[in-house]
mmCIF file of the C-alpha atoms, coordinates in Angstrom:
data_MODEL
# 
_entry.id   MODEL 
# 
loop_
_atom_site.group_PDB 
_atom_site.id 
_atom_site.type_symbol 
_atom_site.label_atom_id 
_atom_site.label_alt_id 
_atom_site.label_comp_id 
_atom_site.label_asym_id 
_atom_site.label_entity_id 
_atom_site.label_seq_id 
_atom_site.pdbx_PDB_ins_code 
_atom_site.Cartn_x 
_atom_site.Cartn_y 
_atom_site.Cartn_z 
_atom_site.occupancy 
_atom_site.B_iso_or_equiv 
_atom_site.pdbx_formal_charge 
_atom_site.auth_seq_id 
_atom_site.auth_comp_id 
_atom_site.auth_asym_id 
_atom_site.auth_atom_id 
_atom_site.pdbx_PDB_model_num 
ATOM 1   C CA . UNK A 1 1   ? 6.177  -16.628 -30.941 1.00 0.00 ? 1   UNK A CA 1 
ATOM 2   C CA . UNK A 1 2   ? 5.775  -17.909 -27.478 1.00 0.00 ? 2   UNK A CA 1 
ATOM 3   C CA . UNK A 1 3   ? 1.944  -18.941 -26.457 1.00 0.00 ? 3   UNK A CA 1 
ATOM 4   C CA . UNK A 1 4   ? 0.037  -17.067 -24.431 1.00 0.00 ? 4   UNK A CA 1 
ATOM 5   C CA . UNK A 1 5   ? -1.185 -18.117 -21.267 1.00 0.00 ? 5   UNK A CA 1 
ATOM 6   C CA . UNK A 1 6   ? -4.831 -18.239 -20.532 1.00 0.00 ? 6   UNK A CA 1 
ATOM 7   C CA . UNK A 1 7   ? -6.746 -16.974 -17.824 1.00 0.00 ? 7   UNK A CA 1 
ATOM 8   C CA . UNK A 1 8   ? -7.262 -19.152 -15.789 1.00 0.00 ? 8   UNK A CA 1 
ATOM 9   C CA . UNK A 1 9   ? -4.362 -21.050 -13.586 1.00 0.00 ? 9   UNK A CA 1 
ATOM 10  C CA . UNK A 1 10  ? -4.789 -24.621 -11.869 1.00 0.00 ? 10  UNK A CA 1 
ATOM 11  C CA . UNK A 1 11  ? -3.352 -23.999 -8.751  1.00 0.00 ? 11  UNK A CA 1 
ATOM 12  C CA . UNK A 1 12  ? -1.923 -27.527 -6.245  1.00 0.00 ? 12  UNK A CA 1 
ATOM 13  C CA . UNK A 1 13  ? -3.091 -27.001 -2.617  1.00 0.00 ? 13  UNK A CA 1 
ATOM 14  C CA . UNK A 1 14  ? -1.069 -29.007 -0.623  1.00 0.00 ? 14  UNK A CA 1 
ATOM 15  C CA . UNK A 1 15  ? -3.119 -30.471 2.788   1.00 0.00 ? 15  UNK A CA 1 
ATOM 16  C CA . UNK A 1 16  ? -2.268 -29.779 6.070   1.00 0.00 ? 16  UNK A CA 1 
ATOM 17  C CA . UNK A 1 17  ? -1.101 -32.538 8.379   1.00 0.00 ? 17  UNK A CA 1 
ATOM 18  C CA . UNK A 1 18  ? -2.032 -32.830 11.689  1.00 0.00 ? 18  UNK A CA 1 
ATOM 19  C CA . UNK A 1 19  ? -0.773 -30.951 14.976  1.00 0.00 ? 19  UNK A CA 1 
ATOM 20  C CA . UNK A 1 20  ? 1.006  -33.485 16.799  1.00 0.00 ? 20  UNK A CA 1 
ATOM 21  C CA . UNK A 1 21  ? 2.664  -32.397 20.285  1.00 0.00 ? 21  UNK A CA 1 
ATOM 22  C CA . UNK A 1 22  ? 4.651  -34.927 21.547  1.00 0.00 ? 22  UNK A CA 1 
ATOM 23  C CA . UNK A 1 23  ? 5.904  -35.098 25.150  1.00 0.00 ? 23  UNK A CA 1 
ATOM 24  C CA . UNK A 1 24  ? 8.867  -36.360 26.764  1.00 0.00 ? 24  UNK A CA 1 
ATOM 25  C CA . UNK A 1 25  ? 6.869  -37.386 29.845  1.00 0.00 ? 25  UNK A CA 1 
ATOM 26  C CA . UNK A 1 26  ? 8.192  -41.016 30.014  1.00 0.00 ? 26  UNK A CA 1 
ATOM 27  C CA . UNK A 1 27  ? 11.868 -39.795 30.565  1.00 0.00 ? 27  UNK A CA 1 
ATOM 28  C CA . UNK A 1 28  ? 10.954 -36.584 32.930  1.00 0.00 ? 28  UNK A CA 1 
ATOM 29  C CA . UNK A 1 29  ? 8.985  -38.236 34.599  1.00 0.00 ? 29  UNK A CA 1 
ATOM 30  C CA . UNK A 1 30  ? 11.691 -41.156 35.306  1.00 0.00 ? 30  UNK A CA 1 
ATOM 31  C CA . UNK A 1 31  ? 14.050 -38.353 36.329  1.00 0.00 ? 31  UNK A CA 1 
ATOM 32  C CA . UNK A 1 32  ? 11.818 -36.125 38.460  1.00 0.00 ? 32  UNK A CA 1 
ATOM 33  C CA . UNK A 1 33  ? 10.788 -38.613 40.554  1.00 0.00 ? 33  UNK A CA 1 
ATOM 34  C CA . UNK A 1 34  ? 14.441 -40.407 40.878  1.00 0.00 ? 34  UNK A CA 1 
ATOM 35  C CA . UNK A 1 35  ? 15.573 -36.341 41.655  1.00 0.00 ? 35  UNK A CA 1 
ATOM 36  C CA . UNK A 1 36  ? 12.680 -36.553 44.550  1.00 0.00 ? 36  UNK A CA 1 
ATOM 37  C CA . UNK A 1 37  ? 13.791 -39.763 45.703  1.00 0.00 ? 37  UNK A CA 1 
ATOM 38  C CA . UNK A 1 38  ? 16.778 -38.753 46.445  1.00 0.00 ? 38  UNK A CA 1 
ATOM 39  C CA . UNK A 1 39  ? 16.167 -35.298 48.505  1.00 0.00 ? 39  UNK A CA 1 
ATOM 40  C CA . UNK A 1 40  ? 13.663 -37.946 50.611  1.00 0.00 ? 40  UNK A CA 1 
ATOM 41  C CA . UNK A 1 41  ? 16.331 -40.410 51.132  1.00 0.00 ? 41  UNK A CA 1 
ATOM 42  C CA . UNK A 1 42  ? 18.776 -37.486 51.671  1.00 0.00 ? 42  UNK A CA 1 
ATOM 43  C CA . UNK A 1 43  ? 16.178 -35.980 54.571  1.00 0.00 ? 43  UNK A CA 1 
ATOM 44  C CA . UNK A 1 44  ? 16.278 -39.365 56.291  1.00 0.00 ? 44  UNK A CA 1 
ATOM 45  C CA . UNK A 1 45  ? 19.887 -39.248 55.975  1.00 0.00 ? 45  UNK A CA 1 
ATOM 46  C CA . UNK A 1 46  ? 20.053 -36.176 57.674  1.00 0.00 ? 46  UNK A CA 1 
ATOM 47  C CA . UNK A 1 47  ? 18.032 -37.480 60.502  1.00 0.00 ? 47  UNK A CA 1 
ATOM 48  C CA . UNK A 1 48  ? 19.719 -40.624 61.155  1.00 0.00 ? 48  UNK A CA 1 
ATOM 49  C CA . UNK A 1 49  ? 21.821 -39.105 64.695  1.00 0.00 ? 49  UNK A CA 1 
ATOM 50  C CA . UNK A 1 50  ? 18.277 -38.599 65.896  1.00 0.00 ? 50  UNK A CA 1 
ATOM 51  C CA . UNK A 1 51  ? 16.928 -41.980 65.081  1.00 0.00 ? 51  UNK A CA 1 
ATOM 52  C CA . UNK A 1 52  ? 20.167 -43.863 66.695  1.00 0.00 ? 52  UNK A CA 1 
ATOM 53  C CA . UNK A 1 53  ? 20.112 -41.674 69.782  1.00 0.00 ? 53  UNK A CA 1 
ATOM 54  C CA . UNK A 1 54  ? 16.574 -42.407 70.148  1.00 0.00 ? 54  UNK A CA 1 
ATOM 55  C CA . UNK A 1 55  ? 17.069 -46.402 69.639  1.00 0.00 ? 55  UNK A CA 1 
ATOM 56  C CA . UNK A 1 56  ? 19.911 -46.461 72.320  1.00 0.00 ? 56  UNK A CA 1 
ATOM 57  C CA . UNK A 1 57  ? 17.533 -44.885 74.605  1.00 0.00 ? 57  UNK A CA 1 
ATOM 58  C CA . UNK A 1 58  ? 15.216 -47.450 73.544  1.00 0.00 ? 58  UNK A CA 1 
ATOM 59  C CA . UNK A 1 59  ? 17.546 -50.268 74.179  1.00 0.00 ? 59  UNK A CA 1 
ATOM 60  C CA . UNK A 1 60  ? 18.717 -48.739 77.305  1.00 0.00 ? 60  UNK A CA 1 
ATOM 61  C CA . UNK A 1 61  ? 15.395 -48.986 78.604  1.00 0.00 ? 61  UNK A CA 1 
ATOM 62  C CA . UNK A 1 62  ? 14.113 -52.687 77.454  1.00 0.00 ? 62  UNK A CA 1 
ATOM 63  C CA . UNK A 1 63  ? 17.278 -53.830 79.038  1.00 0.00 ? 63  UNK A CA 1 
ATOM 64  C CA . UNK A 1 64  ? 16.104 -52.002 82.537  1.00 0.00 ? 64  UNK A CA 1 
ATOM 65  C CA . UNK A 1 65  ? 12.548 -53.481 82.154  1.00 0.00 ? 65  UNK A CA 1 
ATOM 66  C CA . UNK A 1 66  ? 14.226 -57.023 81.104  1.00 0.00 ? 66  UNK A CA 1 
ATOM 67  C CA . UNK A 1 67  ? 15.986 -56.897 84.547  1.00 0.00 ? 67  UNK A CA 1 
ATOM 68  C CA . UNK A 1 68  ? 19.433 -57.122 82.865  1.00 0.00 ? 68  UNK A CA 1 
ATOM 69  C CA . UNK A 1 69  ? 22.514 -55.844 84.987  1.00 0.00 ? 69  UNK A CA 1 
ATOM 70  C CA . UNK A 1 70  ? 23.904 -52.855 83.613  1.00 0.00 ? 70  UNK A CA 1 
ATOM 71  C CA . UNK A 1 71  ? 27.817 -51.950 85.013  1.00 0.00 ? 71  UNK A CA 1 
ATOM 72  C CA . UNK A 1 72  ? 28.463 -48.603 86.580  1.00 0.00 ? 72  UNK A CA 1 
ATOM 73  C CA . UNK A 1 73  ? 31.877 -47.369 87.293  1.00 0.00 ? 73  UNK A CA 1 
ATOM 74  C CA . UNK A 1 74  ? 32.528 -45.313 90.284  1.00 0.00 ? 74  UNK A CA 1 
ATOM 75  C CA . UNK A 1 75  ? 29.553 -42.056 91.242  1.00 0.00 ? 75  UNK A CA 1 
ATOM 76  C CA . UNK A 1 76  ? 28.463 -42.554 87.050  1.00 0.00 ? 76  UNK A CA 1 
ATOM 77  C CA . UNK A 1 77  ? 25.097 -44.927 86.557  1.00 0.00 ? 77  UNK A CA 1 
ATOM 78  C CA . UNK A 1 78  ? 24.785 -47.135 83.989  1.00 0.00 ? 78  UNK A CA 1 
ATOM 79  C CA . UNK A 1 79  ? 23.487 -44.595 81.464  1.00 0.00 ? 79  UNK A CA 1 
ATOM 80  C CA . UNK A 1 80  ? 26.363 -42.397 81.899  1.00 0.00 ? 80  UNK A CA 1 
ATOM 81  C CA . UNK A 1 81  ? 29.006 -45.196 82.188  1.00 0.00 ? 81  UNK A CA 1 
ATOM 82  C CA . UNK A 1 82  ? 27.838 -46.980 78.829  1.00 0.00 ? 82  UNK A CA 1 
ATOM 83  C CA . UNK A 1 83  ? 27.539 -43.116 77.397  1.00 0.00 ? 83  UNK A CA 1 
ATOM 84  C CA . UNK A 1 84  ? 30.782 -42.006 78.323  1.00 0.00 ? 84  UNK A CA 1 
ATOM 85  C CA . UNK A 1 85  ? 32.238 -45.260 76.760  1.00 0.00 ? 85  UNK A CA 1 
ATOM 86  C CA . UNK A 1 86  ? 30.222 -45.151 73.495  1.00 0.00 ? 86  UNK A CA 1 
ATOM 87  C CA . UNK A 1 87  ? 31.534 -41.362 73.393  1.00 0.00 ? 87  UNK A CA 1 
ATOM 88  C CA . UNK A 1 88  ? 35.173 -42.293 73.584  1.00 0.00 ? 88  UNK A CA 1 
ATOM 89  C CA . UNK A 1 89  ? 34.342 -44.882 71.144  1.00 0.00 ? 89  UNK A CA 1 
ATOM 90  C CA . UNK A 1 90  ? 33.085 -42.540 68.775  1.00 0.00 ? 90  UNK A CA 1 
ATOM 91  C CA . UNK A 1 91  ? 35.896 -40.056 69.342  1.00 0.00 ? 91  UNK A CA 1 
ATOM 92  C CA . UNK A 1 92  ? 38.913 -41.859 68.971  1.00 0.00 ? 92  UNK A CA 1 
ATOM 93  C CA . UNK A 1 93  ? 37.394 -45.001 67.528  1.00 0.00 ? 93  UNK A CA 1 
ATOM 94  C CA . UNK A 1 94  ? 36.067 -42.919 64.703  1.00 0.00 ? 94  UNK A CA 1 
ATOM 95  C CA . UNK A 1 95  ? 32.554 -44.414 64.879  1.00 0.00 ? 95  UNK A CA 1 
ATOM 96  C CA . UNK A 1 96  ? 29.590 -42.246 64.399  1.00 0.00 ? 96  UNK A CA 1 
ATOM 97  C CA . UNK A 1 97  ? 27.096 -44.137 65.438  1.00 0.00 ? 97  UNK A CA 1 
ATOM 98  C CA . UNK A 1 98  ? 28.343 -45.198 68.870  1.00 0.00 ? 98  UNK A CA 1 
ATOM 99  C CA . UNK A 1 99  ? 28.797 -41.307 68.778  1.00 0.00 ? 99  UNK A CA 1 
ATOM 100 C CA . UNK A 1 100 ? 24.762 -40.940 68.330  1.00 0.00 ? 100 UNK A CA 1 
ATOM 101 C CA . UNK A 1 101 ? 23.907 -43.598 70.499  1.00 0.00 ? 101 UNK A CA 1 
ATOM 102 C CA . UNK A 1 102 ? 26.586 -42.128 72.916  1.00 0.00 ? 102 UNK A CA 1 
ATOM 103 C CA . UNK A 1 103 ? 23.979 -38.951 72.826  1.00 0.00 ? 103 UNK A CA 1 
ATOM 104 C CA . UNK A 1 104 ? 20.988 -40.679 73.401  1.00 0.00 ? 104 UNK A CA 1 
ATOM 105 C CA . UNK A 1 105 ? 22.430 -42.570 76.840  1.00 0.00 ? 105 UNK A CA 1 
ATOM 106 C CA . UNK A 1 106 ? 24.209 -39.442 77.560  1.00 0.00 ? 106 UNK A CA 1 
ATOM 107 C CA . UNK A 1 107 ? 20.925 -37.579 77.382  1.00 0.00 ? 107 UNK A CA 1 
ATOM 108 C CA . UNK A 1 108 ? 19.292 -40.764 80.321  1.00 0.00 ? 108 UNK A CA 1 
ATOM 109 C CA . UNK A 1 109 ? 22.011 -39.796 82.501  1.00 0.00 ? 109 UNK A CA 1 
ATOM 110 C CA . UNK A 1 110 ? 21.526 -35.955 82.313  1.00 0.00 ? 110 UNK A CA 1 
ATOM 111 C CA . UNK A 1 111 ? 17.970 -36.416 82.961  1.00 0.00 ? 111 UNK A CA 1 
ATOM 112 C CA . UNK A 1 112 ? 18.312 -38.781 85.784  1.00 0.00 ? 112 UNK A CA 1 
ATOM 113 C CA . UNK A 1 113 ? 20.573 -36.031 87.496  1.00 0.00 ? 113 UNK A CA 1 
ATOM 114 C CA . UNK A 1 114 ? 17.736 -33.469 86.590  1.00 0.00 ? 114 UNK A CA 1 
ATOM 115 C CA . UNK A 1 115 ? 14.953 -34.884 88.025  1.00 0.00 ? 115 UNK A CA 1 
ATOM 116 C CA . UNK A 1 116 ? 16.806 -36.122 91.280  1.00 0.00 ? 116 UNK A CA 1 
ATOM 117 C CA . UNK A 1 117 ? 19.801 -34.119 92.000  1.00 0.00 ? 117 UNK A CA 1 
ATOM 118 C CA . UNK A 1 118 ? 22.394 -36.871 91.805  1.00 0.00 ? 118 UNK A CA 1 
ATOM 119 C CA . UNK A 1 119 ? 23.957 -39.395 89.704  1.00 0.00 ? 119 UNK A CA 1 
ATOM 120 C CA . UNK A 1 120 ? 22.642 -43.048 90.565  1.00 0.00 ? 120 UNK A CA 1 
ATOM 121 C CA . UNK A 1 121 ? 26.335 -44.669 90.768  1.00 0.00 ? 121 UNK A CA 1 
ATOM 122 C CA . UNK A 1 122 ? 27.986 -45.635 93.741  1.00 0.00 ? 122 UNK A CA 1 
ATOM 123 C CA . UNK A 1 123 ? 31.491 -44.996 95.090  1.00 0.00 ? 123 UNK A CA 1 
ATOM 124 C CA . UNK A 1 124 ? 32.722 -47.843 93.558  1.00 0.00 ? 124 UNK A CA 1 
ATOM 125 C CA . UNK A 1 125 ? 33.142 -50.259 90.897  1.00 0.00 ? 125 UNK A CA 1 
ATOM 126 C CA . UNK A 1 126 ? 29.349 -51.543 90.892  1.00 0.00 ? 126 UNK A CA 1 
ATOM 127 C CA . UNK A 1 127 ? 26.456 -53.051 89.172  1.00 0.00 ? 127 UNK A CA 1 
ATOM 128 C CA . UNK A 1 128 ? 23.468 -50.887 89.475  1.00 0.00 ? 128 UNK A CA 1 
ATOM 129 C CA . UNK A 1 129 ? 20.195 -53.507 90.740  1.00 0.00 ? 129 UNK A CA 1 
ATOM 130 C CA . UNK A 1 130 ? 16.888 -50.849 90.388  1.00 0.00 ? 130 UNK A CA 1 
# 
C-alpha cells in the first residue's frame, strides 16, 4: 500500500527579483539630436540665397566706401552692370551663387532707380567716381 500523505505540505516560495527598467537613452538620444541637427543645418541651407545676396550687397558697399572704381557699361551703374554679369554667369555658367549674389546687386540697382528716378550710368563705356 502506498503511504499516505500528511497534512501538512512544505511549500518553496521562490523571491521576487527586482523591477529593473532599462532605457535606451544613450542611443535615442545620439539619434534625436543627430535627426535635429540636421533639420537646423537643413534650415540654414535653405537660407543660404538670402545670406549671399545680402554679402554681395555688403561687398558692393565696402568697395564704394573703400573708394574703389567700379565699371559701368553704357546708362547701367555699377550695381546693375556687375548684377547683370553675375546673372548671366549664373544662367549659362550654371553657378548659383553668382546667381544669389547677382540678386543682391540687382536689388542696389533697383533701389537706386527707386529712390531717384534714373539709373546712375552714363552714355558710355564708363567708370562711375561717387
Amino acid at each position: 500500500m502506498a503511504r499516505r500523505r500528511s497534512a501538512s505540505r512544505s511549500v518553496v516560495v521562490r523571491q521576487s527579483r527586482p523591477i529593473v527598467i532599462r532605457t535606451g537613452g544613450g542611443r535615442r538620444l545620439a539619434s534625436r539630436a543627430r535627426h535635429y541637427a540636421g533639420v537646423a543645418g537643413r534650415g540654414v541651407a535653405s537660407e543660404k540665397h538670402t545670406l549671399f545676396a545680402v554679402g554681395a550687397a555688403f561687398l558692393y558697399g565696402v568697395l564704394r566706401k573703400s573708394g574703389v572704381k567700379i565699371p559701368s557699361f553704357g546708362p547701367f551703374g555699377p550695381a546693375s552692370t556687375t548684377g547683370l554679369g553675375l546673372w548671366a554667369l549664373g544662367r549659362w555658367g550654371h553657378n548659383t551663387t553668382a546667381a544669389h549674389a547677382a540678386t543682391g546687386l540687382l536689388s542696389i540697382a533697383a533701389y537706386q532707380y527707386g529712390s531717384t528716378g534714373e539709373v546712375v550710368g552714363e552714355g558710355t563705356a564708363a567708370v562711375w567716381e561717387d
